[in-house]
DSSP file (Angstrom, degrees, kcal/mol; ACC not computed):
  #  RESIDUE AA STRUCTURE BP1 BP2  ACC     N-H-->O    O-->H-N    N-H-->O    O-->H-N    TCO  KAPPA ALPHA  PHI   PSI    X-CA   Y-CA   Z-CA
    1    1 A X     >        0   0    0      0, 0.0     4,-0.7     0, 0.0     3,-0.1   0.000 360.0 360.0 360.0 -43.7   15.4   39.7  -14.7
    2    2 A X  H  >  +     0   0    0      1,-0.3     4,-0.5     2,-0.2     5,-0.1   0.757 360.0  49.2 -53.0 -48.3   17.4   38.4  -17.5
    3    3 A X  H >4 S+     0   0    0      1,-0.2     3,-0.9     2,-0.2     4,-0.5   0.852 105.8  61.7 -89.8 -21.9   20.7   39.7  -16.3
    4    4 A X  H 3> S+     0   0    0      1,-0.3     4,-1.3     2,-0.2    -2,-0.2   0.652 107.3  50.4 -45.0 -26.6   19.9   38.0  -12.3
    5    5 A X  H 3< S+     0   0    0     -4,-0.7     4,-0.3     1,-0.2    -1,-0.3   0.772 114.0  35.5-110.9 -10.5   19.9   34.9  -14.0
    6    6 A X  T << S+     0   0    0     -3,-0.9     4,-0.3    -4,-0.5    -2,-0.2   0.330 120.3  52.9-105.5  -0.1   23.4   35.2  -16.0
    7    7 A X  T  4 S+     0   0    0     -4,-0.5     4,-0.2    -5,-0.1    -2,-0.2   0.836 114.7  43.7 -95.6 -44.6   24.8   37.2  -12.7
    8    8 A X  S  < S+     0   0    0     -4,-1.3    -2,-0.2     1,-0.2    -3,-0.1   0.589 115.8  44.0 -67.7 -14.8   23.5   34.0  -10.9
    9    9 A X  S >>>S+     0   0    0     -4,-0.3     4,-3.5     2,-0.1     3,-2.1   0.517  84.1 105.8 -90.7 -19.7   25.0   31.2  -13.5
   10   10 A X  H >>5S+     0   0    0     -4,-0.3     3,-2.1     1,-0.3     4,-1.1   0.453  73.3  56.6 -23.2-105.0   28.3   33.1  -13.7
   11   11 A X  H 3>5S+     0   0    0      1,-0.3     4,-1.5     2,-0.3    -1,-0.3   0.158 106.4  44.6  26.9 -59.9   29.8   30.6  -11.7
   12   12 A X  H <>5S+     0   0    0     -3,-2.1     4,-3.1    -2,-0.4     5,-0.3   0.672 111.8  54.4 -90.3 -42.3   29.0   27.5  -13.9
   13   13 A X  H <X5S+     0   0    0     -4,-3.5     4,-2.1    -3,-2.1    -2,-0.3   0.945 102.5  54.3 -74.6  -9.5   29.9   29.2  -17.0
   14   14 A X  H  X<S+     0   0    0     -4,-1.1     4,-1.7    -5,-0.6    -2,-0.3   0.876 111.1  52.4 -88.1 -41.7   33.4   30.1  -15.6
   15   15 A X  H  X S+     0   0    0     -4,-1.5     4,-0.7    -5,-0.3     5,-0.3   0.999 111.9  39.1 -72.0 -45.0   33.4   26.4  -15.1
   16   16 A X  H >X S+     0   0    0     -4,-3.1     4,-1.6     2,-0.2     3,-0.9   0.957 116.2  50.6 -58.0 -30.9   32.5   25.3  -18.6
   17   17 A X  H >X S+     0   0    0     -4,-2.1     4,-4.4    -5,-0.3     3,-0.7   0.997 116.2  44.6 -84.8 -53.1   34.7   28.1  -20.2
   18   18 A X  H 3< S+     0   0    0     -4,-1.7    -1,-0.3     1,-0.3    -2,-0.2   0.428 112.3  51.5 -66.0   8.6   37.8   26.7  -17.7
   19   19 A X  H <X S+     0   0    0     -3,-0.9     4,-0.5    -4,-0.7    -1,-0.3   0.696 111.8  50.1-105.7 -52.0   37.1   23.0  -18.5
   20   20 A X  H <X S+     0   0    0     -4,-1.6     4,-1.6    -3,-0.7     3,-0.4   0.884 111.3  45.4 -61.5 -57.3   37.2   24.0  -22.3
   21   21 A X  H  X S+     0   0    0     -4,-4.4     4,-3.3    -5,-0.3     5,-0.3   0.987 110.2  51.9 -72.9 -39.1   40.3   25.7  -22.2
   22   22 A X  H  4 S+     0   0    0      2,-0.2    -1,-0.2     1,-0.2    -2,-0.2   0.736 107.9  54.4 -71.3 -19.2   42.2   23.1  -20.1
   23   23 A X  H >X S+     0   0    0     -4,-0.5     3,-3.0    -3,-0.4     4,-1.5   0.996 111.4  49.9 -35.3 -72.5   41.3   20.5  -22.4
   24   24 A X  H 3X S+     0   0    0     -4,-1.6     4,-3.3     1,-0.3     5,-0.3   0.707 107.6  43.6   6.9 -92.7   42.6   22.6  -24.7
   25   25 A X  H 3< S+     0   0    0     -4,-3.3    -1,-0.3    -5,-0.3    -3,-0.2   0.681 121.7  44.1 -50.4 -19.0   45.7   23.4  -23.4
   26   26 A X  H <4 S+     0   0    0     -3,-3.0    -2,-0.3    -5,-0.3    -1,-0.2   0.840 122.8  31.3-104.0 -39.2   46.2   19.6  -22.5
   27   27 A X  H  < S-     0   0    0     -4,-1.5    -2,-0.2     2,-0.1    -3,-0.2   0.739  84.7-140.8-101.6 -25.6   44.9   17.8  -25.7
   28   28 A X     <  +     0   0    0     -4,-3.3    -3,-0.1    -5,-0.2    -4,-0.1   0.478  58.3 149.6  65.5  -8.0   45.9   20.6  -28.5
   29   29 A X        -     0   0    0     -5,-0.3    -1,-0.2    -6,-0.1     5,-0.1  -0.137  56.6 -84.3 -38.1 131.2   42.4   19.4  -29.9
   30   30 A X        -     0   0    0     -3,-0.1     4,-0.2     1,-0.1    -3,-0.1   0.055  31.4-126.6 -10.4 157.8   39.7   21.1  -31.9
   31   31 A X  S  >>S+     0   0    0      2,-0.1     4,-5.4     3,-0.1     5,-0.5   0.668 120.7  44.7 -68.6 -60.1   37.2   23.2  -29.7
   32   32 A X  H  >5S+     0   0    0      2,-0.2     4,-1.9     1,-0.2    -3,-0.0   0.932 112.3  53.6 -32.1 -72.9   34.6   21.0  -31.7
   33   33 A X  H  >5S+     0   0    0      1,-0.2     4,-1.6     2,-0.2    -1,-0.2   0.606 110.9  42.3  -6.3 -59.6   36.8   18.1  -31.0
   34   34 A X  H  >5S+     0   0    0     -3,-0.5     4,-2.5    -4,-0.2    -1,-0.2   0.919 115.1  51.4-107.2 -66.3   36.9   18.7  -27.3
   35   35 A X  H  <5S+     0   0    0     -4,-5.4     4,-0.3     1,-0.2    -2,-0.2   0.924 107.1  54.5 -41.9 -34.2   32.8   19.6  -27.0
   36   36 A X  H ><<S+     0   0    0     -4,-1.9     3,-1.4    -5,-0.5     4,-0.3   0.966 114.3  39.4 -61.6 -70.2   31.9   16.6  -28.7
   37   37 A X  H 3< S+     0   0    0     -4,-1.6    -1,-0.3     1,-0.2    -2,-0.2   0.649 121.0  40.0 -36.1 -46.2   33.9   14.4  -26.1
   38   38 A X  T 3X S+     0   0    0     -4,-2.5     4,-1.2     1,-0.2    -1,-0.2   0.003  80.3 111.6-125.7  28.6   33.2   16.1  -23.1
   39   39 A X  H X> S+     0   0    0     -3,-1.4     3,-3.2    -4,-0.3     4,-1.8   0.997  75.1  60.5 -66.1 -57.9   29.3   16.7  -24.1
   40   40 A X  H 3> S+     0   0    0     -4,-0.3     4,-1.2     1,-0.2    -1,-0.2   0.753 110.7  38.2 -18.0 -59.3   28.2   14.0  -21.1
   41   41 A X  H 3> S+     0   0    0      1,-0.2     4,-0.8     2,-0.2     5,-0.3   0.720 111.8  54.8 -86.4  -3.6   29.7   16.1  -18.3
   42   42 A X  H XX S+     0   0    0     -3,-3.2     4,-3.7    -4,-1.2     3,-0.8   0.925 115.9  43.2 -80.7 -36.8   28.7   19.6  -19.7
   43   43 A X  H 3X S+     0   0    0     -4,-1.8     4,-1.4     1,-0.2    -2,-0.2   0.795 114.6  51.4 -56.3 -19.7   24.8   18.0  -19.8
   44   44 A X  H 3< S+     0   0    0     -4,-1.2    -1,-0.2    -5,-0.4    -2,-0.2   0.734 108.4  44.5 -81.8 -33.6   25.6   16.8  -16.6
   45   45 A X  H XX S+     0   0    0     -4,-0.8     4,-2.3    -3,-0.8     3,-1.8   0.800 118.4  50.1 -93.5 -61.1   26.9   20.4  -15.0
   46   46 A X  H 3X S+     0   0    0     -4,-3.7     4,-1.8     1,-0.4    -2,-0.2   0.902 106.0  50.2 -62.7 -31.7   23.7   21.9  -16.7
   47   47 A X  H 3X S+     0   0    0     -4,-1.4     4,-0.7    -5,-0.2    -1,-0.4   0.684 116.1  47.6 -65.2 -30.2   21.3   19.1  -15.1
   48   48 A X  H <> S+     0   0    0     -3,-1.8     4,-2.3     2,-0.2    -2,-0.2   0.677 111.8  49.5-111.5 -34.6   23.2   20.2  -11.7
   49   49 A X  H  X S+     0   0    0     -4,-2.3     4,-1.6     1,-0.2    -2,-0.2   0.780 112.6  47.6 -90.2 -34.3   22.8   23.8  -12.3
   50   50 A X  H  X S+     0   0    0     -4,-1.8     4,-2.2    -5,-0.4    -2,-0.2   0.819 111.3  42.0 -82.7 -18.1   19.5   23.5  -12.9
   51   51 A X  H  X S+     0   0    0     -4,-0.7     4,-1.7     2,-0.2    -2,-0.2   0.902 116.9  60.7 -85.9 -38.7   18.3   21.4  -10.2
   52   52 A X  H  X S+     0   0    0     -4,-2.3     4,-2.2     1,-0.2     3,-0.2   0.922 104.3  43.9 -16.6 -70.0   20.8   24.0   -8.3
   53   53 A X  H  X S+     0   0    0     -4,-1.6     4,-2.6     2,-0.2     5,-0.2   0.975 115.1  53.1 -65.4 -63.2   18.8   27.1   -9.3
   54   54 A X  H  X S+     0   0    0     -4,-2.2     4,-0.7     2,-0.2    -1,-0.2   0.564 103.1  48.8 -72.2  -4.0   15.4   25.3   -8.4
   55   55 A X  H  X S+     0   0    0     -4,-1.7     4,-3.3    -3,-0.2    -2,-0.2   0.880 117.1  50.2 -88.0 -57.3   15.9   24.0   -4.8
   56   56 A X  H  X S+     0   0    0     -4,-2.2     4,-2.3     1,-0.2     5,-0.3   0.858 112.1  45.4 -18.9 -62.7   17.2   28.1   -4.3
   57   57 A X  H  X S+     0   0    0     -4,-2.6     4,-0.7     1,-0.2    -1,-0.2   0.941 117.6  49.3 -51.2 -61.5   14.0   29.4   -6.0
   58   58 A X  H  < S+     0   0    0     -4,-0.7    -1,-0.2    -5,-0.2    -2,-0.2   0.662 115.9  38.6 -38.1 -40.5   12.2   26.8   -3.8
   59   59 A X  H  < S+     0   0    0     -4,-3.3    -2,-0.2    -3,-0.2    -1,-0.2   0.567 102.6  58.8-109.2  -3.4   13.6   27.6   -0.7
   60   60 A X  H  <        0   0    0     -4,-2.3    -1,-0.2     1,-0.2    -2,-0.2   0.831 360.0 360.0 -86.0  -0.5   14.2   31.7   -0.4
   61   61 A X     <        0   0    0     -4,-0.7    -1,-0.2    -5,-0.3    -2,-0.1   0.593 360.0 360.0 -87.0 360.0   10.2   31.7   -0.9
């Protein structure tokens, strides 16, 4: 069950991990630096992932 739910978020972590690094790469910032800043839209992505996940859940039954 555990691994259905990280084979089914893949997708939103490949977007936080590419979000992180392209700060990165653009700002030469901290990792810290760069979370800190950009906490709004990762709570924001997670709030979306979840509401995501629960209309699915909702609707294949």
């Amino acid at each position: 069950m555990n691994k259905k739910i990280i084979i089914n978020n893949l997708g939103f972590i490949f977007i936080f991990a590419a979000m992180i690094i392209g700060e990165r790469i653009k700002t030469h910032a901290s990792w810290f630096n760069i979370v800190k800043s950009q906490f709004g839209t990762y709570v924001l992505i997670i709030l979306i992932a979840i509401v995501v996940e629960s209309l699915i859940i909702i609707f294949r039954d």
